[in-house]
C-alpha positions in Angstrom: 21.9 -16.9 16.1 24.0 -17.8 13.1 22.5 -17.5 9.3 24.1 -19.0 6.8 22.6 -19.7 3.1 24.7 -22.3 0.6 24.7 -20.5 -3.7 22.0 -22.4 -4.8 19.8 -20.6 -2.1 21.0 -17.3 -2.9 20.5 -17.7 -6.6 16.5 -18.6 -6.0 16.4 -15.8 -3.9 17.6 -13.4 -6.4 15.9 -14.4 -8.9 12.7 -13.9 -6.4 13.7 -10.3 -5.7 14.3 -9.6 -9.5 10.5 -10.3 -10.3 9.1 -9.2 -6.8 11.5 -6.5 -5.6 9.4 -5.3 -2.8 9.8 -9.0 -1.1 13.3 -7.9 -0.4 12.9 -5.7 2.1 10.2 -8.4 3.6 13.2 -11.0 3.6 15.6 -8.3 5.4 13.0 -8.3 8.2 12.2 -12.2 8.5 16.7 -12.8 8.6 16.5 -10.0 11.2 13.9 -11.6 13.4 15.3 -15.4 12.4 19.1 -13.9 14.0 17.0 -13.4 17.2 14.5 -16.0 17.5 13.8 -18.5 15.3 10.5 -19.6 16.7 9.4 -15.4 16.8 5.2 -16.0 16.5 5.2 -13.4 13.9 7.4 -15.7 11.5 4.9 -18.2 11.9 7.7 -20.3 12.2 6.5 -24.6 11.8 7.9 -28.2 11.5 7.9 -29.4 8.0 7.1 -33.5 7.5 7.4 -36.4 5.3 10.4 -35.4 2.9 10.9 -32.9 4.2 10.4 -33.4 7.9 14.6 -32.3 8.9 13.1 -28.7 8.0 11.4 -25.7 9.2 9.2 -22.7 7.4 8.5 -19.6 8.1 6.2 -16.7 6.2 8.0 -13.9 4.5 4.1 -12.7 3.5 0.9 -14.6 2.8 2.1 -16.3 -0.1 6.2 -16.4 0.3 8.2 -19.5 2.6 11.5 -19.8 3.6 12.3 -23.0 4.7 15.5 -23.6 6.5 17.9 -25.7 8.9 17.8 -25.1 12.6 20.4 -26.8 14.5 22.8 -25.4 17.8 22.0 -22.1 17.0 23.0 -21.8 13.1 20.2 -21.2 10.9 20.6 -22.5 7.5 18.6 -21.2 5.1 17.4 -23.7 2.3 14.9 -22.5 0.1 12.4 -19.2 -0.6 9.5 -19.4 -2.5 5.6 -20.1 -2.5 4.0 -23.3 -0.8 3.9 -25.1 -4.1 7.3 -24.5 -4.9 8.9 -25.3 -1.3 7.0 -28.0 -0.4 5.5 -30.1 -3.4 9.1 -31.1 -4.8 9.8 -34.5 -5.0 
């Protein structure tokens, strides 16, 4: 499996890990378990819907998300943060 992540993603995500260091290491696991199966039970891995029903989430802990792109094996990751920040945008 293929992971890719665009700037915009990476900046979120480092500005996560500046305030929450330890989820770092948490997110180095989840990529790791994403490269070999997306759909791993641990991740907890679940079709988003309405706006954002092209997507897919998984748990980096109880309160973190990743949401993502899955599509012919590339993983695209889209957006880290907690359920209110990932999926109440509009």
């Amino acid at each position: 499996m293929q992971i890719k992540a665009k700037p915009p993603f990476l900046k979120q995500a480092n500005k996560l890990f500046k305030k929450n260091p330890y989820l770092k290491k948490e997110f180095e696991v989840v990529i790791e378990k994403l490269t070999l199966d997306p759909f791993d039970p641990s991740l907890k891995t679940h079709k988003l819907s309405g706006e954002l029903k092209d997507f897919w989430s998984c748990h980096i802990t109880y309160t973190i998300r990743l949401s993502f792109k899955y599509k012919k094996g590339i993983v695209e990751l889209i957006d880290i943060g907690t359920h209110q920040e990932i999926y109440n945008q509009t």
